[in-house]
Each structure stands twice: as C-alpha cells, then as structure tokens.
C-alpha positions in Angstrom: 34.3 -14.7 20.3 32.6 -16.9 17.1 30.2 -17.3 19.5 29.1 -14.0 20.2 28.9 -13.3 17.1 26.4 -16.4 16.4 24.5 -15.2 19.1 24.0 -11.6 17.9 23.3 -12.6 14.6 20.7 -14.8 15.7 19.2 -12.2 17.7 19.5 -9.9 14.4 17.1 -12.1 12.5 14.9 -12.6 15.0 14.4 -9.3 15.5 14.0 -8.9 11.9 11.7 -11.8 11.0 9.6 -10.1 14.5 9.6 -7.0 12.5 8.6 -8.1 9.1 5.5 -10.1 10.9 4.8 -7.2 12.6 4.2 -5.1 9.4 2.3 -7.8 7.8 -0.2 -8.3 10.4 -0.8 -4.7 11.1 -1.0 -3.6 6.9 -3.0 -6.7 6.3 -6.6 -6.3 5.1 -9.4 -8.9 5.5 -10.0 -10.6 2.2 -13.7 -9.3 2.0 -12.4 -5.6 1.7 -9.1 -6.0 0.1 -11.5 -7.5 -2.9 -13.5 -4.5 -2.4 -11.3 -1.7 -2.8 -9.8 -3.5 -5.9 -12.6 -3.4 -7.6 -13.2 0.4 -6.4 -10.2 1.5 -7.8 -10.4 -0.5 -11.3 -13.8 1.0 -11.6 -12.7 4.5 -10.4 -9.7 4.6 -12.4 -10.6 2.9 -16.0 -12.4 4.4 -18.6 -13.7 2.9 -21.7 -12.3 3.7 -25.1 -13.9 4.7 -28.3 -12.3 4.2 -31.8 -12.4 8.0 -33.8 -14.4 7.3 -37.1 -11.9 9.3 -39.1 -8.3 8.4 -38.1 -9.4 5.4 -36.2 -7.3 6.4 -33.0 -8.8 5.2 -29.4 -9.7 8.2 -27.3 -10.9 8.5 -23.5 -15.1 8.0 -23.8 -15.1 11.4 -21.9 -12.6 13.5 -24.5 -14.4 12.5 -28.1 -16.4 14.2 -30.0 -20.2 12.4 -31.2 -22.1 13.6 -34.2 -25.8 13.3 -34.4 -25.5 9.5 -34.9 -23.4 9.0 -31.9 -20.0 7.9 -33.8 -17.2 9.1 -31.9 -14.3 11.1 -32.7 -11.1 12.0 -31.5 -11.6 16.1 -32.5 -13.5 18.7 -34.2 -11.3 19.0 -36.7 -11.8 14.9 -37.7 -15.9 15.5 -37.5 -15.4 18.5 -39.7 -13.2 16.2 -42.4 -15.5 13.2 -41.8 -19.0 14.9 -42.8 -17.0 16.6 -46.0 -16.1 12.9 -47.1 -19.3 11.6 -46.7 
C-alpha cells in the first residue's frame, strides 16, 4: 500500500515538474527581444517630470502649463499668481 502511494506521488511530480518546463519553454522569449520590449514599454510608459515654478509640485511634462519663458507650471491658476509676484 506505502508503496503505491510512493509511486503515485512520484508520478505527481513528474508530471508537475513536466508541466512547469513546459510553460517555461513555451512563454520564454529570446534574450534579444525580451531586452527589446523592456525598453519599449519603459519608453512608452514614462514620462518626464517638471517641477511647477510656483508651488514647486512635479507634474506630468504633457499636463503643465509654460509661460513665455518656458518655466513650467502645474496650473493656470499658479501662472496667474506667479506673474502677479514677479
């Protein structure tokens, strides 16, 4: 009886460990374009950041506001208060 139960728990991990290397060699990439894509996405997905002039908060490149002399900021509202200081 123990050993049946040896036997069909080794036949469990095998089929297991088969499995597992199964899924790795069919979701693996080659090196070459698993480095590719990586750097796709960062550059796809990351934006740079720009500190507003008034409150000094960062804000997404693409979202701030720039006065004549390019200085970012975060709103209208902080260009409007920023040109009454100065």
């Amino acid at each position: 009886m123990i050993v049946r139960l040896i036997v069909f728990v080794a036949i469990f991990f095998i089929g297991w460990w088969l499995y597992r290397q199964f899924v790795l060699f069919k979701g693996s990439k080659s090196p070459e374009k698993a480095q590719k894509t990586d750097s796709a996405k960062k550059d796809e997905s990351q934006e740079s950041m720009v500190r507003c002039e008034e409150c000094q908060t960062f804000t997404p490149r693409s979202h701030a506001i720039h006065d004549q002399d390019a200085r970012p900021f975060c709103s209208a509202e902080h260009l409007k208060a920023f040109n009454k200081k100065h």
